[in-house]
GUKOLTOR-66409 format. One line per 3 residues: number of its first residue (from 1); for each residue x, y, z of C-alpha. Coordinates in Angstrom, 3 decimals. Each point is the difference from the previous one (the first is absolute). Layout:
# GUKOLTOR-66409
NUM> X:Y:Z | ...
This chain:
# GUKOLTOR-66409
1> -2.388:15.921:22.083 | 1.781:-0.978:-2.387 | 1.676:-3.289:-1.269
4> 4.131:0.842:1.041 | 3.125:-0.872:-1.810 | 2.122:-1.387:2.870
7> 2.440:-2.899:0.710 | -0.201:-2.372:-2.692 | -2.533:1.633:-2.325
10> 2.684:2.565:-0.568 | -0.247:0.259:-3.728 | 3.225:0.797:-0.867
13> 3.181:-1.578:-0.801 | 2.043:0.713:2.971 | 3.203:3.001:-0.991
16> -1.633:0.523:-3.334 | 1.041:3.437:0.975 | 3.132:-0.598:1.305
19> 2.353:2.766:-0.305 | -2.656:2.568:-0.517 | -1.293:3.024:2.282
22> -2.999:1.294:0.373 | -1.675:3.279:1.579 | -3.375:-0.537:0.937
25> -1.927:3.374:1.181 | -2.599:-0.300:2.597 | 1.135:-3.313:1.583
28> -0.957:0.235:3.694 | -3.401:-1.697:-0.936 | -2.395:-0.654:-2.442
31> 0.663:-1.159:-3.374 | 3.404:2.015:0.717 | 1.158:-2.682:2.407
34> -0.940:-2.894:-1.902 | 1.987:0.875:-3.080 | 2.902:0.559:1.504
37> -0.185:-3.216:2.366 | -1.034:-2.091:-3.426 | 3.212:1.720:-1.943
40> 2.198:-0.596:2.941 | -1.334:-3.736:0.016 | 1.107:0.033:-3.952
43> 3.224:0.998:1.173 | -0.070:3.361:-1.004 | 1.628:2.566:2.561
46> -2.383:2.356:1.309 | 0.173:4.108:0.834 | -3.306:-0.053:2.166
49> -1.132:3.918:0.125 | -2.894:1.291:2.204 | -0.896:3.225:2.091
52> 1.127:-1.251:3.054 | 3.196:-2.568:-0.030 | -1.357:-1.656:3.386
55> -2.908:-1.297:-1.694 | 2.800:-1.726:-2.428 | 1.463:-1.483:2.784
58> -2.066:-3.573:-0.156 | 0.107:-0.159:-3.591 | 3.153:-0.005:-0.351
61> 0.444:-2.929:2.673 | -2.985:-2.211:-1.757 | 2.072:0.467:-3.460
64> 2.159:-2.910:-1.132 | 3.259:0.260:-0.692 | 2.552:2.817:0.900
67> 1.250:3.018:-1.041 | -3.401:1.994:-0.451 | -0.272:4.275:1.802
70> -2.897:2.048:1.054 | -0.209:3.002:-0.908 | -2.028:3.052:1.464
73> -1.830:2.143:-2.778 | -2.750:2.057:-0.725 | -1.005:-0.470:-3.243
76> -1.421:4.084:0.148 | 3.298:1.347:0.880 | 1.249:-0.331:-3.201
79> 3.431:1.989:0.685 | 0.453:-3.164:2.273 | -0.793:-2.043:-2.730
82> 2.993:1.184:-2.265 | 2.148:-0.226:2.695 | -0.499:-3.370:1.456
85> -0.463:-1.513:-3.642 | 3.391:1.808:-1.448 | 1.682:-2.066:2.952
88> -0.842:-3.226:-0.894 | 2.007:-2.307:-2.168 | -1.728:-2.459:-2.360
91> -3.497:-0.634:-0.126 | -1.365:-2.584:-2.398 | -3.535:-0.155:1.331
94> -2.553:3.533:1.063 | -3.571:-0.660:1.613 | -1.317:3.153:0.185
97> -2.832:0.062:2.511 | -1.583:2.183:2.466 | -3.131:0.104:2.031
100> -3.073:1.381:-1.951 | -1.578:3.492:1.067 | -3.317:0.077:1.960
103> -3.247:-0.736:-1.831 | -3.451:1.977:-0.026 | -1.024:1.606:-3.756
106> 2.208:1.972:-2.191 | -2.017:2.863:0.100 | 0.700:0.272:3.991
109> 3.803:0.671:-0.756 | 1.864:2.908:-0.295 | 2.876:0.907:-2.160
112> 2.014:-0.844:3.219 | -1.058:-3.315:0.513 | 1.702:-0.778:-3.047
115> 3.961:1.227:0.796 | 0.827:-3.081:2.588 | -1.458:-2.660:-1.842
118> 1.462:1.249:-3.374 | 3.375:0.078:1.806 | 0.372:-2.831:1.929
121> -1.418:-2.084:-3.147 | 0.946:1.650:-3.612 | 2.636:2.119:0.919
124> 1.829:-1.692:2.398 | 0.000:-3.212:-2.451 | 0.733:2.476:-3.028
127> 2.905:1.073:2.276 | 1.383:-3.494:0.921 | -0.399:-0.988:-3.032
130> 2.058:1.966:-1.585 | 2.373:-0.428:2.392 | -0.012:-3.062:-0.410
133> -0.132:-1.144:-3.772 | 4.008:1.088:-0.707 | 1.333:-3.049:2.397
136> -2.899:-1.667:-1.476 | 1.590:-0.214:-2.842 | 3.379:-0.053:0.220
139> -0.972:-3.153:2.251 | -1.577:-1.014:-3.251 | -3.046:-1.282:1.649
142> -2.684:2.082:1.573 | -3.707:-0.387:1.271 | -2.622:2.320:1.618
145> -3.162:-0.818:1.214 | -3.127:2.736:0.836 | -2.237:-1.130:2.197
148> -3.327:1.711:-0.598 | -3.456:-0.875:-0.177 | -2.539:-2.079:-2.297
151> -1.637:3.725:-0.382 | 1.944:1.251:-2.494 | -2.568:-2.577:-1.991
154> -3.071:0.180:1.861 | -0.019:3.024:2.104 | -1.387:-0.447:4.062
157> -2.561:1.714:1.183 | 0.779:2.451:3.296 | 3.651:-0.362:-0.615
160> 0.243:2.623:-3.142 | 3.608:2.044:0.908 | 1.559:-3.964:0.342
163> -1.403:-0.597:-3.528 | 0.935:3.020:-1.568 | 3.436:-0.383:1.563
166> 0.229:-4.130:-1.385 | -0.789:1.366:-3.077 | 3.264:2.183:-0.248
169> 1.936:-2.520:1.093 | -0.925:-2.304:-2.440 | 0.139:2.336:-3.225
172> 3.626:1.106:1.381 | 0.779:-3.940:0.234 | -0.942:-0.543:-3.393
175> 1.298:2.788:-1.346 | 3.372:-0.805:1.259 | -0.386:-3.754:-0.681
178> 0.571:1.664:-4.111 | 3.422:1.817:1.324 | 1.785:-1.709:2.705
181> 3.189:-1.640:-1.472 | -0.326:-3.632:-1.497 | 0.543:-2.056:3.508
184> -2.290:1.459:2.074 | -3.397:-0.513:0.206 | -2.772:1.965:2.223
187> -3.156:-1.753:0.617 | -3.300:0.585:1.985 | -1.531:-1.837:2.600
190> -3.952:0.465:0.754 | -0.261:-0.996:3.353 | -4.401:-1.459:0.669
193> -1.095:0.365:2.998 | 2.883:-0.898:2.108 | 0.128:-1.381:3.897
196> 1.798:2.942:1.116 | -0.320:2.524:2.983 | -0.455:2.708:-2.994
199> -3.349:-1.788:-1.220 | -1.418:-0.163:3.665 | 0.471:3.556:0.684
202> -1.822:0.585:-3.373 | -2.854:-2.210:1.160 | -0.078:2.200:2.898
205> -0.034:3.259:-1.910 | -3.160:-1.323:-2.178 | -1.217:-1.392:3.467
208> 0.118:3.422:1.417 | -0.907:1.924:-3.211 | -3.379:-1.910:-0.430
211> -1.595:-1.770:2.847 | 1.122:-3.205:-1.170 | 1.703:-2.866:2.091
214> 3.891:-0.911:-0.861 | -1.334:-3.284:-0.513 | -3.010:0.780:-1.943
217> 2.547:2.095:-2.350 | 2.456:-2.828:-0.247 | -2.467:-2.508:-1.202
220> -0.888:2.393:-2.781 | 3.457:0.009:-0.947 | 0.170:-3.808:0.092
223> -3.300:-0.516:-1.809 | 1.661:1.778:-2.947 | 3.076:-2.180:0.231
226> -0.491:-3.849:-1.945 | 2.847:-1.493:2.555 | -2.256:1.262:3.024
229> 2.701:0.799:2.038 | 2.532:2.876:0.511 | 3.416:-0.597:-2.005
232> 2.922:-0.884:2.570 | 2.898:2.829:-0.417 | 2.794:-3.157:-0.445
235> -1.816:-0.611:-3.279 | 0.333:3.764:-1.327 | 3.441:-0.314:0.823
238> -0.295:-3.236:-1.762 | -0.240:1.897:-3.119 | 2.088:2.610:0.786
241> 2.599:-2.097:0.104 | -0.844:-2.226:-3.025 | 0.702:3.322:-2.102
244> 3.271:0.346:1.781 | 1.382:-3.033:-1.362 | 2.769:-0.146:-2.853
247> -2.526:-2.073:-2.033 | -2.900:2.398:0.595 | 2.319:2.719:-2.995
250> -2.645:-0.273:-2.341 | -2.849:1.257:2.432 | -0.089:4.093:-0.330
253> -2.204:2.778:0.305 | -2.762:-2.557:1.198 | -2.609:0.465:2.940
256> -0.549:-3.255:1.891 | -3.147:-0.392:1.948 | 0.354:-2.257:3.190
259> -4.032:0.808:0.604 | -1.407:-3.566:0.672 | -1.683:0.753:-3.705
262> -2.220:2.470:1.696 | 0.458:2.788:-3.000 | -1.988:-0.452:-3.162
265> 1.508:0.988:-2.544 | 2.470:-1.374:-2.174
């Protein structure tokens, strides 16, 4: 488990981002809800978007402060995607995040394994984001966050239409990080391994897949990790939020690994 940002080791100034709005995809759990509880805590307003709007229905009474909507979307509809996005006034902050697709080898997928995840990930952030990038800057401020995956690096083994996917997201990132206008930066995070219900199921999966127990397969995750312990989702949204910030306008086209140092290279 990991360490947890809570209560007084909230590492923020309080309404740093006061006056500011952010839409935060995939916020009914996960590294989803964490961001957008750890912007809301910064003072940031918060459009919380997820599949099902009930499962938004706790988050947005654990948020601090006022003011903040759900939202039901699926990120693969993307017709529903222009149209809820063309409704919405100004946004200051995007997280663009969405579950990952299901492991097993890349050579076990077919060319339609490929259409949801490329949706609900690339084109459904291509979509908001351009959008989104117009009020951006007319607001004059702007900042969008991918979360995606330490693989774009170090590719995972078992989990090869996630890393080819990562990868995408990551070259679009950067290649937009040399277009977008002057005030808005896009950023990367690489999420490690993360205490979320998405990692467990995985475990399961490689469980299933090879004989192995869960816990036997966790503790060659964590044997590979120098913090020896899985990376609490408050702290991803730690550093989501840390490139959110009006002081954080020199940070662009980066990819930030919160990984407990388990990747090795540089």
């Amino acid at each position: 488990m990991g360490v947890g940002l809570a209560g007084a080791d909230f590492p923020f100034a309080e309404g740093v981002l006061e006056g500011r709005t952010a839409l935060v995809c995939g916020s009914s759990k996960g590294i989803g809800r964490s961001c957008a509880l750890m912007l809301a805590r910064a003072g940031a307003r918060v459009i919380a978007c997820a599949r099902t709007v009930d499962d938004l229905d706790s988050l947005i009474e654990d948020m601090h402060g006022g003011g903040h909507r759900a939202i039901e979307l699926d990120l693969e509809d993307i017709e529903a995607v222009e149209e809820v996005v063309s409704g919405l006034g100004a946004v200051h902050i995007l997280v663009n995040n969405s579950g990952g697709p299901p492991g097993g080898p890349l050579l076990e997928n077919e060319l339609d394994d490929f259409e949801g995840p490329f949706r609900r990930h690339l084109h459904a952030s291509h979509t908001i984001t351009k959008a989104l990038v117009p009020k951006m800057e007319s607001e004059g401020t702007g900042r969008i966050v991918n979360i995606i995956s330490t693989s774009v690096r170090e590719p995972i083994d078992n989990i090869g239409l996630s890393n080819t996917l990562r990868g995408a997201m990551a070259s679009w990132a950067k290649s937009l990080s040399r277009e977008l206008p002057p005030c808005i930066t896009i950023n990367n995070i690489l999420p490690g391994f993360t205490d979320t219900d998405r990692l467990g199921s995985l475990a399961e999966s490689i469980s299933q897949r090879t004989g192995r127990s869960v816990d036997d397969v966790q503790d060659g995750w964590m044997s590979s990790v120098p913090i020896q312990r899985l990376i609490d989702p408050m702290e991803t949204a730690a550093a989501v939020t840390w490139l959110c910030l009006p002081s954080s306008s020199g940070v662009r086209g980066i990819s930030l690994a919160v990984d407990g140092g388990r990747m090795r290279s540089i």
